[in-house]
C-alpha positions as CSV (number, residue, x, y, z in Angstrom):
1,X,-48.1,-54.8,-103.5
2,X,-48.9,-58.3,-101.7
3,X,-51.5,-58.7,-104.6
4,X,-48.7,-58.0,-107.1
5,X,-46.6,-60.9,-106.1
6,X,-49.1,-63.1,-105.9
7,X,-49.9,-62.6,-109.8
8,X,-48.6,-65.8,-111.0
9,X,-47.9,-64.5,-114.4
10,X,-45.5,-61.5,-112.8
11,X,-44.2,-64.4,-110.7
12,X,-43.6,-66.1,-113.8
13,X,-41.8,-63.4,-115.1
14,X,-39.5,-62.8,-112.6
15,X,-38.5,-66.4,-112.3
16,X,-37.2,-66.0,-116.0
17,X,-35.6,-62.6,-115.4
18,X,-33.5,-63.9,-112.8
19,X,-31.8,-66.6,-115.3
20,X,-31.3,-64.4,-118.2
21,X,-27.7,-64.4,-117.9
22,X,-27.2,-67.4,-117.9
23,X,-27.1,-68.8,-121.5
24,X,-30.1,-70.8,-120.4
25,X,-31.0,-71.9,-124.0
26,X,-27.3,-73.7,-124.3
27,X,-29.1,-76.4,-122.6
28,X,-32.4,-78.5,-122.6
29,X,-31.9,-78.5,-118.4
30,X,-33.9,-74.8,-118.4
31,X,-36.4,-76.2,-120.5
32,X,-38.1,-78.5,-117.6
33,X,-36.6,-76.1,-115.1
34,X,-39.0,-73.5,-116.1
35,X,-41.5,-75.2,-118.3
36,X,-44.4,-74.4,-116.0
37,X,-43.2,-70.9,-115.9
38,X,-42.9,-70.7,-120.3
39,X,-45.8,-72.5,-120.8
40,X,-47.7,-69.8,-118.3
41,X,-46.4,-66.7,-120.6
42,X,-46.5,-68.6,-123.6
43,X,-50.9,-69.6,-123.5
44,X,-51.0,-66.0,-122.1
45,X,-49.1,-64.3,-125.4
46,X,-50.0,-66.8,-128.0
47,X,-45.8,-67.4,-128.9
48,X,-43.7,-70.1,-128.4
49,X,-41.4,-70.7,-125.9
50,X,-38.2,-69.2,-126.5
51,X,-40.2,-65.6,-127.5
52,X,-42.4,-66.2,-124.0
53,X,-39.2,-65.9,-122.1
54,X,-37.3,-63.0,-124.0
55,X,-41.4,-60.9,-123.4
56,X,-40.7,-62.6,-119.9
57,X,-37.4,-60.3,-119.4
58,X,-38.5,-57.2,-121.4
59,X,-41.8,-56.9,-119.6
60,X,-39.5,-57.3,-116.3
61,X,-37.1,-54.4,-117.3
62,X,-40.0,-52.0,-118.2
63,X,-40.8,-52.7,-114.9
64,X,-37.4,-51.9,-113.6
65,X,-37.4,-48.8,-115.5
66,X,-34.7,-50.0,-117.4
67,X,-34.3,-49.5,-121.9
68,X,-35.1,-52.4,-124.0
69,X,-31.7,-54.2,-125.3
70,X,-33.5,-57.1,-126.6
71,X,-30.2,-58.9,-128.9
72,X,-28.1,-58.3,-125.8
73,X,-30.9,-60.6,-124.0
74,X,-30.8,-62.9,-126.8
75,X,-27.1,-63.5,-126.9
76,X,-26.8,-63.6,-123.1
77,X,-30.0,-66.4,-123.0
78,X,-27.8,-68.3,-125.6
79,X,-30.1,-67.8,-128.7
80,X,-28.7,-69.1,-131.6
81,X,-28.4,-66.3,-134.7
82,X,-31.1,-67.9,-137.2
83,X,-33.7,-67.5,-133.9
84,X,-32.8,-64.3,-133.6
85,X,-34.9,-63.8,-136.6
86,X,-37.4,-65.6,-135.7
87,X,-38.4,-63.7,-132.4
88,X,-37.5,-60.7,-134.0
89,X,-40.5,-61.6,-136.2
90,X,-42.9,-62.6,-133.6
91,X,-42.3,-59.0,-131.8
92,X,-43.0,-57.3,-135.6
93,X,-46.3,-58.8,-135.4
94,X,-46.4,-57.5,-131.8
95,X,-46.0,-54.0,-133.2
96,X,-48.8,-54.6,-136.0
97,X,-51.2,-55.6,-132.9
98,X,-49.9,-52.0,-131.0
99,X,-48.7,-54.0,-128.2
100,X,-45.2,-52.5,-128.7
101,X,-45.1,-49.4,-129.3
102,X,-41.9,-46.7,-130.3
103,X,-40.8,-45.1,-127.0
104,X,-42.0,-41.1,-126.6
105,X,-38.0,-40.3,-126.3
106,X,-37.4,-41.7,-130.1
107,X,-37.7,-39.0,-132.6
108,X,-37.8,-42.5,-135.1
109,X,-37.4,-45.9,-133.9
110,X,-35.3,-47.8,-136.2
111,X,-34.6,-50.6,-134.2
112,X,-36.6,-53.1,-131.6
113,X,-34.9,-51.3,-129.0
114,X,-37.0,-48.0,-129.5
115,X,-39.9,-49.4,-128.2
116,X,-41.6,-50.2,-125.2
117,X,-44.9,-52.4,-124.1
118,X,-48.1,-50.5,-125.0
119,X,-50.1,-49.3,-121.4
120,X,-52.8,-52.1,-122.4
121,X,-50.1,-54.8,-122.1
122,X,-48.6,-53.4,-119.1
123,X,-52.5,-53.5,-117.8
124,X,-52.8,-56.9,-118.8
125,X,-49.9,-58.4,-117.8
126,X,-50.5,-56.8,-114.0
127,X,-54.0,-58.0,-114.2
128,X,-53.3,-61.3,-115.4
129,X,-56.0,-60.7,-117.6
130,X,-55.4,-62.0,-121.1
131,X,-58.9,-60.4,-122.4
132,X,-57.4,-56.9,-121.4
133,X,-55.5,-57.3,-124.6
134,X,-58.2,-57.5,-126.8
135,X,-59.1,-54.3,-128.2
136,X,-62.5,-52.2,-126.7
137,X,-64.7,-51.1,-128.9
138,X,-66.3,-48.0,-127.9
139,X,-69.8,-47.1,-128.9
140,X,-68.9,-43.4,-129.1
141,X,-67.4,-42.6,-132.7
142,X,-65.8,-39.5,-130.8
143,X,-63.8,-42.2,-128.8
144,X,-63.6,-44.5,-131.5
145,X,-61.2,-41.9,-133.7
146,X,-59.2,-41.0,-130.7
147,X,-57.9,-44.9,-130.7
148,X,-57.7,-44.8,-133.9
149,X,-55.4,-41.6,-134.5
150,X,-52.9,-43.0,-131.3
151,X,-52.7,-45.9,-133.5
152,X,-51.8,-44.3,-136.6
153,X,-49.7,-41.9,-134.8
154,X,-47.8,-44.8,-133.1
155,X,-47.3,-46.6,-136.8
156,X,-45.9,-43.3,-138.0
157,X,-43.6,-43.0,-135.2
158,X,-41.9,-46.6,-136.7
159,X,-39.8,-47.7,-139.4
160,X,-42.1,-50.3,-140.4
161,X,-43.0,-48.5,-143.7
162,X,-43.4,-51.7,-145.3
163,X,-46.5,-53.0,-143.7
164,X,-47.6,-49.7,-142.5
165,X,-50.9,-49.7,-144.7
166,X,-52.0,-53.4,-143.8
167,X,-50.9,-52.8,-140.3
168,X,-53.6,-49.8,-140.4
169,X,-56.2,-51.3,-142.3
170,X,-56.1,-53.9,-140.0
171,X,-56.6,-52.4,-136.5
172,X,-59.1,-50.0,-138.2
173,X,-61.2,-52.8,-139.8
174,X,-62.2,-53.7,-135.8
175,X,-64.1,-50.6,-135.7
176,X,-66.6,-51.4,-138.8
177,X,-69.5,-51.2,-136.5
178,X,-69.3,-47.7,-137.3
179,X,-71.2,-47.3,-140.8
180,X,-69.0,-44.6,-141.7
181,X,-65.7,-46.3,-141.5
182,X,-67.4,-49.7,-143.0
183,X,-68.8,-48.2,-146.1
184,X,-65.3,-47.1,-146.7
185,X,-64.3,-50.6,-146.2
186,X,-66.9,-51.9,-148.4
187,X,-66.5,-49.2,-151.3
188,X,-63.9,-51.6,-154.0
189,X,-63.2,-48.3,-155.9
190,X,-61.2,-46.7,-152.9
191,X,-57.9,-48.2,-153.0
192,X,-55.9,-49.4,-149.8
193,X,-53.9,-46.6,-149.9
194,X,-56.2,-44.0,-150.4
195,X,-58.3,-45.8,-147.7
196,X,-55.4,-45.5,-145.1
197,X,-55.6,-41.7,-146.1
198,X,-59.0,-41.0,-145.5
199,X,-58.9,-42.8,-141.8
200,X,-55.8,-40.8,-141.2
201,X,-58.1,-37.5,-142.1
202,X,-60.9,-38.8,-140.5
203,X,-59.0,-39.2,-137.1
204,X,-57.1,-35.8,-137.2
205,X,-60.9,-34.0,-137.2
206,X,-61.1,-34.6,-134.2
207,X,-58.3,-32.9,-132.7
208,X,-59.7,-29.6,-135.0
209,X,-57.7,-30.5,-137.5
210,X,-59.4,-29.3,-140.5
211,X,-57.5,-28.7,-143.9
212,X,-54.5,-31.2,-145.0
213,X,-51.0,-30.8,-146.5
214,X,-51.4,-33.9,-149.0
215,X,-48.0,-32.8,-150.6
216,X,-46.6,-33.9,-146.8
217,X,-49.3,-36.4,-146.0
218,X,-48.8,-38.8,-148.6
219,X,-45.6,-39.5,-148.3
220,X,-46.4,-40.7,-145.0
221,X,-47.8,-43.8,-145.9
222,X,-45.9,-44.5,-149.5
223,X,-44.9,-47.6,-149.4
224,X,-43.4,-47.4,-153.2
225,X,-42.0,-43.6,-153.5
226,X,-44.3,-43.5,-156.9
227,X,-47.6,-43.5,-154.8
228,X,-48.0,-39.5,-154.2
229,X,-47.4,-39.0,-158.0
230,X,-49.8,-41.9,-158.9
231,X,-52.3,-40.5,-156.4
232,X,-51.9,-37.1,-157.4
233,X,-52.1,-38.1,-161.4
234,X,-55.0,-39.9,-160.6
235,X,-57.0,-36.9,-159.4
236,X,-55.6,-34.5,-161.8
237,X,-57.1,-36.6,-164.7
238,X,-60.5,-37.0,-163.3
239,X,-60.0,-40.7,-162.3
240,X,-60.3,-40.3,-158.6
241,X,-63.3,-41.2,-156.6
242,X,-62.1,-39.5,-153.5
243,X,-62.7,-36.2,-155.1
244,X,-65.3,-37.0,-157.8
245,X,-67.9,-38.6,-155.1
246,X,-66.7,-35.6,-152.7
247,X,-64.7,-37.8,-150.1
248,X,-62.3,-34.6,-150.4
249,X,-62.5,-31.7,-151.6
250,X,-59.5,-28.7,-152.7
251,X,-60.1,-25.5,-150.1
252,X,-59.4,-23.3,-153.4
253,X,-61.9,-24.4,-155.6
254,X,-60.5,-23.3,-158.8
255,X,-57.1,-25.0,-158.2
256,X,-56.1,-28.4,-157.5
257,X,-54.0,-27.5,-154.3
258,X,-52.5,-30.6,-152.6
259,X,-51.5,-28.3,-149.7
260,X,-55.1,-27.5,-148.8
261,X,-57.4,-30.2,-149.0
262,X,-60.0,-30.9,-146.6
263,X,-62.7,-33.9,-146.1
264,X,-65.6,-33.4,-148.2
265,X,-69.2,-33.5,-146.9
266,X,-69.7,-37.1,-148.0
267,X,-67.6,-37.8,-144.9
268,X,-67.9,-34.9,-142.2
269,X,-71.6,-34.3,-142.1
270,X,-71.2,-38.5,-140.9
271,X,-68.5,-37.1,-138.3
272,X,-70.0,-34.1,-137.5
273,X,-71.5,-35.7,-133.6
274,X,-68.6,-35.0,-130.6
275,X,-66.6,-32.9,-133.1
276,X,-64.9,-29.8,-131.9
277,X,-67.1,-26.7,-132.1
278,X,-66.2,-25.3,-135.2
279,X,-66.2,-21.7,-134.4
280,X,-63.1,-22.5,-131.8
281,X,-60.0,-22.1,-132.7
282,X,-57.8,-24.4,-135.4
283,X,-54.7,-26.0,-133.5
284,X,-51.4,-24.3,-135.0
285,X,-49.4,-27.8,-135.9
286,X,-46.5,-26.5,-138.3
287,X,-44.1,-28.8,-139.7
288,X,-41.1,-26.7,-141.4
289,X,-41.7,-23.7,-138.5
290,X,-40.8,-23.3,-135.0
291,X,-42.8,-21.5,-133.0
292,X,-40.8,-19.7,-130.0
293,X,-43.6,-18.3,-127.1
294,X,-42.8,-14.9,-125.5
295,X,-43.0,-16.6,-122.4
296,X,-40.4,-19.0,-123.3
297,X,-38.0,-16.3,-124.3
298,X,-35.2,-15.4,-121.3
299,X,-35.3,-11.1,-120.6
300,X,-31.9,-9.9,-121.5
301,X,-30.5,-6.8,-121.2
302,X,-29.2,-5.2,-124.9
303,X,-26.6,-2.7,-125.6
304,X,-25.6,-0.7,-128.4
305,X,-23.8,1.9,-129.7
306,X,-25.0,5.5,-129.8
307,X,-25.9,6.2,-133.3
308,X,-27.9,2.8,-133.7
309,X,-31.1,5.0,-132.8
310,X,-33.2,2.6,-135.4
311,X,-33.2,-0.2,-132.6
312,X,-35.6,1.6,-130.9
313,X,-37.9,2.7,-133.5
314,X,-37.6,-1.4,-134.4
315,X,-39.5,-1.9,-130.2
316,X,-41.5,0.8,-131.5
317,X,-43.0,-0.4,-134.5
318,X,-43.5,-3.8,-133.3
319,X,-45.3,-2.5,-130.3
320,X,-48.9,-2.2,-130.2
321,X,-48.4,0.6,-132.8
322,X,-48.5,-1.8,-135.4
323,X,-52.0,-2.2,-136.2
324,X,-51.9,1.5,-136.9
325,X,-49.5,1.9,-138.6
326,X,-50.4,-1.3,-140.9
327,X,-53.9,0.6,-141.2
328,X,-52.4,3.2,-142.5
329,X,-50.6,1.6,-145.2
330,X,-53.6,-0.1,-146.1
331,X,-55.5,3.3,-146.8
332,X,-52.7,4.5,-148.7
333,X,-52.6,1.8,-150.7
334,X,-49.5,0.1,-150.0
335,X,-49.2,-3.8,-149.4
336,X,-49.7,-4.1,-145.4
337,X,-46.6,-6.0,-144.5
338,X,-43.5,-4.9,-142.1
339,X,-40.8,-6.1,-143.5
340,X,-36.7,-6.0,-142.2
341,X,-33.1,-7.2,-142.6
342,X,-30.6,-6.8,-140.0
343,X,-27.4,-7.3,-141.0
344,X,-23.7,-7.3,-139.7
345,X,-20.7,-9.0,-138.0
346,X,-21.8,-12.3,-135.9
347,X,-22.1,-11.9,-132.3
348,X,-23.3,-8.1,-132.8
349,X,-26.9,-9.2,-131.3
350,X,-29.5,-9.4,-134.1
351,X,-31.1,-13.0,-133.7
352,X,-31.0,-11.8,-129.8
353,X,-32.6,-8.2,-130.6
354,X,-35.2,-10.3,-132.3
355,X,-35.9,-12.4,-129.7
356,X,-35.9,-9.2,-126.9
357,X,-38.7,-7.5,-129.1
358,X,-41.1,-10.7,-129.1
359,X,-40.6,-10.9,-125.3
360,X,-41.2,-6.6,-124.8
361,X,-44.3,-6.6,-127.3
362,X,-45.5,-10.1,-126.6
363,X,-45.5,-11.7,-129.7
364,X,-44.9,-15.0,-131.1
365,X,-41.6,-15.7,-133.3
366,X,-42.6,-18.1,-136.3
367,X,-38.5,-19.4,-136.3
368,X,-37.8,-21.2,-140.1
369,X,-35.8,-24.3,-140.4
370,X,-33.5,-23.7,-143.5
371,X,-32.5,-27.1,-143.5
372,X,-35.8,-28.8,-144.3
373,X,-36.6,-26.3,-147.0
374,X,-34.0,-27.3,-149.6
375,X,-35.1,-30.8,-151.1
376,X,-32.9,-33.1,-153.6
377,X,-36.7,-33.9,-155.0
378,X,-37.5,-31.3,-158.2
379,X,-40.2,-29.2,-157.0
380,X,-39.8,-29.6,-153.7
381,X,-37.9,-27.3,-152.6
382,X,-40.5,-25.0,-154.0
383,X,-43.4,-26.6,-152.7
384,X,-41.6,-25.9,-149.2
385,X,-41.2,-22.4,-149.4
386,X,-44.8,-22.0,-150.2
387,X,-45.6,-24.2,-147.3
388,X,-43.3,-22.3,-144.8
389,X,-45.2,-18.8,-145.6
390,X,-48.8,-20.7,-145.6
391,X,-47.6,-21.9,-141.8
392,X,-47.0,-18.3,-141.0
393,X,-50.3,-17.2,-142.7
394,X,-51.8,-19.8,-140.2
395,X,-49.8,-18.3,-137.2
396,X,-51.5,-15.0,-138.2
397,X,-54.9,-16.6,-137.9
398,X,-54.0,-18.8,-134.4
399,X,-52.2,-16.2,-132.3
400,X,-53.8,-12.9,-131.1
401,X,-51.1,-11.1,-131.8
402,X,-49.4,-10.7,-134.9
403,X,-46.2,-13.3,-134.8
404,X,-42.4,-12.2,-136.1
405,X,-41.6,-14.4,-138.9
406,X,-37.8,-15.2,-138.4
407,X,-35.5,-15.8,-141.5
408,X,-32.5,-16.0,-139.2
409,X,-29.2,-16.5,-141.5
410,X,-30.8,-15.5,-144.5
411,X,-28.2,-15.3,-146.6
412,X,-28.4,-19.1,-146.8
413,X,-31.3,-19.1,-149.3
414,X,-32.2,-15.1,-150.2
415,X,-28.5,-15.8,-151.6
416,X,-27.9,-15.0,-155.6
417,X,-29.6,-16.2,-158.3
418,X,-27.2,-18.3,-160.7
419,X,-26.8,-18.0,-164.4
420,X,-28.3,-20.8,-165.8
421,X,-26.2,-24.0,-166.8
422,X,-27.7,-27.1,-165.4
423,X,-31.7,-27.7,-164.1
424,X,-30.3,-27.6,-160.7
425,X,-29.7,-23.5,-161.3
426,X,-33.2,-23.5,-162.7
427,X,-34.4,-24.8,-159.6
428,X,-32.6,-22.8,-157.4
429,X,-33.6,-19.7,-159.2
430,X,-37.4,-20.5,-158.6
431,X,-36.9,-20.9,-155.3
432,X,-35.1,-17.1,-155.4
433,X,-38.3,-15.9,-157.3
434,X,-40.8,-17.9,-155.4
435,X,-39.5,-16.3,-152.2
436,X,-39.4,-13.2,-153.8
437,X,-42.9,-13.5,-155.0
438,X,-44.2,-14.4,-151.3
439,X,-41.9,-11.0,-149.6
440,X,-43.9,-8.7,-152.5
441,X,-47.2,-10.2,-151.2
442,X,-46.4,-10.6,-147.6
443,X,-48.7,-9.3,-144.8
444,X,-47.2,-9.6,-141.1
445,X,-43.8,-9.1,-139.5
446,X,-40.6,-10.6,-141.3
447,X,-37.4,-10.1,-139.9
448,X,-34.6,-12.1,-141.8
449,X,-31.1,-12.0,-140.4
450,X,-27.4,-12.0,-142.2
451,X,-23.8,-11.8,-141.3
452,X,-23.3,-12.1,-145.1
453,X,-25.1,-9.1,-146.6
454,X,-23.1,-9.6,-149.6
455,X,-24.2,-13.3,-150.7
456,X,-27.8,-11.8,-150.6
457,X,-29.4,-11.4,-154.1
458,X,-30.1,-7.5,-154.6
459,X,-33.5,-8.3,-156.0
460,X,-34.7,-8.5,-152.0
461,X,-33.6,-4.9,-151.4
462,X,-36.8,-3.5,-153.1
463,X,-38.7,-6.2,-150.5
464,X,-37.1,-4.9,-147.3
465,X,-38.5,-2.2,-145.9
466,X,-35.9,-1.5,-143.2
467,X,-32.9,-2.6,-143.3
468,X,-30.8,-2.1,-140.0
469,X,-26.6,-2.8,-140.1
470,X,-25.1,-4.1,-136.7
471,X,-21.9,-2.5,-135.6
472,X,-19.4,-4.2,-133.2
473,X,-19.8,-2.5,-130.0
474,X,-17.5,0.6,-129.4
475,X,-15.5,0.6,-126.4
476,X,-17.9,2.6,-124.5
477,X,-20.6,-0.3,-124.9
478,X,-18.3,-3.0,-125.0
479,X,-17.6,-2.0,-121.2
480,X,-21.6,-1.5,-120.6
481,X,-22.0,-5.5,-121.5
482,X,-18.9,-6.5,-119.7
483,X,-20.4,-4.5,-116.2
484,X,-23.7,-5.9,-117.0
485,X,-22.2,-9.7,-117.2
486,X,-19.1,-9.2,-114.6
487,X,-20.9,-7.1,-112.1
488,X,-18.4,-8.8,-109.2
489,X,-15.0,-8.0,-111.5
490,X,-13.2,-5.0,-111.2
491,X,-14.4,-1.8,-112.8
492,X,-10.9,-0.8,-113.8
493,X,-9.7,-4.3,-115.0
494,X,-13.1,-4.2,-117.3
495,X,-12.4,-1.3,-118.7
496,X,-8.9,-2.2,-119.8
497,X,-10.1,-5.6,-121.1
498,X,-12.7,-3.3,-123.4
499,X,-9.9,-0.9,-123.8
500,X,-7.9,-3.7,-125.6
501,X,-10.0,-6.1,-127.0
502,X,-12.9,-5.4,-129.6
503,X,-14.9,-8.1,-128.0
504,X,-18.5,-9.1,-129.7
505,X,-21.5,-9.3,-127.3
506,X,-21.6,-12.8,-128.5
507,X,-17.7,-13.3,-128.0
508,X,-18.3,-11.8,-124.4
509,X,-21.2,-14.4,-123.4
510,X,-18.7,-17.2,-124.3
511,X,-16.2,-15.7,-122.1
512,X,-19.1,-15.9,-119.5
513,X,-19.8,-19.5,-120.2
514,X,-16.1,-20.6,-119.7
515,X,-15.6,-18.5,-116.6
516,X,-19.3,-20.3,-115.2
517,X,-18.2,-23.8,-116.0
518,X,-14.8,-23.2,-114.1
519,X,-16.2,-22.0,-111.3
520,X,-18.2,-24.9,-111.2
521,X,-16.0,-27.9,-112.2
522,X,-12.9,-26.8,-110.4
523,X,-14.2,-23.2,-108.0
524,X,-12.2,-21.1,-109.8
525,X,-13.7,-17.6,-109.2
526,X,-15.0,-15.6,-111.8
527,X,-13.1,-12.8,-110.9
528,X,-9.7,-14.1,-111.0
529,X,-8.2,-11.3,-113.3
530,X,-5.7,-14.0,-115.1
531,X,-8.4,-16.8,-115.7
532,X,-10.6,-14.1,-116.8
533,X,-8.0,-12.6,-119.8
534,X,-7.2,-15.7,-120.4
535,X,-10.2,-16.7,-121.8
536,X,-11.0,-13.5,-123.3
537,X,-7.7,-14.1,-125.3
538,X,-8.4,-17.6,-126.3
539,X,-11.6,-15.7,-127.8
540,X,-10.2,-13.2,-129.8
541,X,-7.1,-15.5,-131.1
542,X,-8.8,-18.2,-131.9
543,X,-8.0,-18.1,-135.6
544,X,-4.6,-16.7,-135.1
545,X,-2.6,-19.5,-133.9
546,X,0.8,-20.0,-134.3
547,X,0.9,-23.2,-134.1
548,X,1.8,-25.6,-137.1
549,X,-1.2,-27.4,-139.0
550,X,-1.6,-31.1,-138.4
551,X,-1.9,-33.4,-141.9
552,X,-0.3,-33.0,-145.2
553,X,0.9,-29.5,-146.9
């Protein structure tokens, strides 16, 4: 600590951080005050003086622990609003250098404020060692595209998409002591684009990444929307020296895939030293699936009615009877795929019966987003449906176990085709035929879930092998789930409230949730019989109020 403080560039620091609020650039008084103090930060960082202090007070709060507000800082230091531009510049090419870098918090930084000082400037700065800023150069090309894939990762993580491939081309260009990335460099045939592509590739090897989703990847780094149709035009007419010199090369070799392209020997056989042993196992990195771990999954007890025996043959068939029984309809022929739709009121306990038979039988769920896989685009909507079941296909591969695929409100796109009257019908109807074209061909556990049975295009019947409805619960199990969530309430009052109320399981773990959160805002006991049916009421009316609408009628 006593070697901390006597860093003078953190002392330097602080003495600006302490005057931050005080509109110190209204006046040229701060100027001399702290001219030894600017002039410190300002040969250490390479910017001028009014930057050196707002770095000054940002470096300060990371310290602190405390967010980036950087035009807060401004306004309070008394920046005037044409400089704000002008620093806001000087920290862009900050970014470009990776000395700032998008906070791990930000899904996408849009803003200044999403970022943070990279770990080599912190390093530097704590050091006070300027040359800790310059950029190592390992001799190991294993290290080598480890720095360079943070990089690109970090860049992708921005909103810098302007600069993105100069940025790139930049930091990579340090490492052209490697002859591989040089001769990439040197080759004027490779545009920059395509260049940034291939380091991007090149990088991702070595976490055992090993085939590419181009249709994703590109537009990445397009920094005019037409470059993935350019690209891809290029290389469907033969013009591209990516694939003609074997740079990369389509995994199905009699089809020009986008989805699954991989580096071509040209380029691995230069990467193949430090590379992951290629008999271990691919990373599963989906991008339109979620997958949901057993482990992760919280044991809950189910109940159902009495003549709902096909929930059990469902634990049964998922068990580790599956491979047999998948065996079996190999031999006889029949496409080797368990397919199923359960389908009822909401709140009867299907997405939770599907979660409860990965957690018994120790599988995987392979969850779909159904809001990424509609696109605006033409085509790629389709494009994402093929991509969804390929992710699955490479679940199969990954896990040792056989994953649940999970369509859960299905209805939402296994809904009916239209008759056609516009292109965006046409669309929509390959979509319904390219889905049904992937359930006729599908090998693995799919499980799609509805409260809408009656939006769903008939055409999937034929796909679903079983199709399971989901009654409310009877009275008789309505009081099982109420016992098994209200153990401390009153048998008798339970039984009344199931008596009179044809509560959903779903319906009853809100209940739960509002009795929980009285108890611990205002300790209110669950068991108070009033609070209890009050809530239960406020459940079951909730769309039959009495009340007068509010606006115009």
């Amino acid at each position: 600590m006593n070697a901390l403080l006597q860093n003078p560039l953190i002392k330097s620091c602080c003495v600006i951080y302490e005057m931050r609020d005080s509109k110190i650039f209204s006046t040229d008084d701060f100027i001399s005050e702290a001219k030894d103090d600017l002039d410190l930060i300002q040969t250490f960082f390479d910017v001028e003086e009014k930057t050196a202090a707002i770095v000054a007070v940002l470096l300060c709060e990371q310290i602190s622990g405390n967010k980036f507000d950087v035009y807060r800082i401004m306004r309070y230091m008394g920046f005037q609003p044409i400089e704000y531009l002008l620093t806001n510049t000087i920290l862009t090419e900050f970014k470009k250098k990776g000395w700032l870098i998008p906070n791990r918090q930000a899904y996408e930084a849009q803003t200044i404020n999403d970022y943070s000082f990279s770990k080599e400037v912190m390093n530097a700065v704590l050091n006070n060692d300027k040359e800790l800023l310059e950029i190592i150069i390992p001799d190991d090309i294993v290290e080598a595209m480890f720095k360079i894939f943070g990089f690109i990762k970090n860049i992708l993580s921005g909103n810098e998409s302007d600069f993105i491939i100069d940025v790139i081309l930049s930091y990579v260009s340090k490492f052209r002591s490697f002859s591989v990335i040089d001769s990439i460099f040197e080759n004027k045939q490779i545009d920059y684009e395509e260049k940034v592509i291939l380091f991007y590739m090149m990088s991702n090897t070595y976490l055992g990444v090993e085939e590419f989703d181009l249709d994703y990847d590109l537009e990445k780094f397009a920094i005019d929307p037409s470059f993935p149709y350019v690209f891809k035009n290029k290389v469907r007419s033969g013009k591209s020296i990516l694939f003609k010199e074997g740079f990369l090369v389509f995994n199905s070799p009699f089809l020009a895939d986008f989805s699954a392209v991989s580096l071509g020997e040209r380029i691995s056989d230069q990467l193949q030293y430090g590379k992951p042993d290629s008999n271990a196992k691919k990373p599963f990195l989906p991008k339109l699936t979620l997958p949901i771990k057993p482990e992760d999954i919280i044991e809950k007890k189910l109940f159902f009615n009495e003549n709902q025996t096909q929930i059990e043959e469902v634990f049964q068939l998922t068990s580790d009877a599956y491979d047999d029984i998948i065996t079996r309809f190999t031999e006889q022929g029949l496409q080797p795929g368990l397919t199923m739709l359960f389908h009822g009121d909401a709140g009867t306990g299907k997405t939770e019966l599907v979660k409860q038979i990965a957690k018994q039988n120790n599988r995987v769920i392979i969850m779909v987003d159904l809001s990424l896989l509609h696109n605006m685009f033409i085509g790629e909507s389709e494009k994402n449906i093929r991509r969804v079941f390929k992710e699955y296909r490479e679940a199969v591969a990954h896990f040792e176990r056989t994953p649940i695929m999970l369509f859960n409100e299905a209805d939402a796109i296994f809904s009916k085709r239209n008759v056609v009257q516009k292109s965006v019908d046409q669309m929509f109807n390959s979509v319904q035929n390219m889905l049904l074209q992937e359930l006729e061909d599908f090998k693995g556990i799919f499980i799609a879930t509805t409260n809408m049975l009656i939006n769903m295009d008939s055409a999937f019947d034929r796909r679903i092998l079983y199709k399971l409805y989901f009654e409310k619960p009877d009275k008789t199990t309505r009081f099982s789930i109420l016992k098994e969530q209200f153990p401390i309430v009153e048998e008798n009052f339970l039984r009344k409230v199931s008596a009179d109320h044809s509560l959903t399981g779903g319906q009853i773990d809100n209940v739960k949730k509002r009795c929980l959160t009285e108890q611990l805002l205002f300790g209110t006991e669950t068991s108070n019989p009033e609070k209890f049916h009050f809530y239960v009421k406020q459940e079951m009316n909730f769309r039959k109020s009495d009340k007068p609408s509010i606006g115009f009628s």
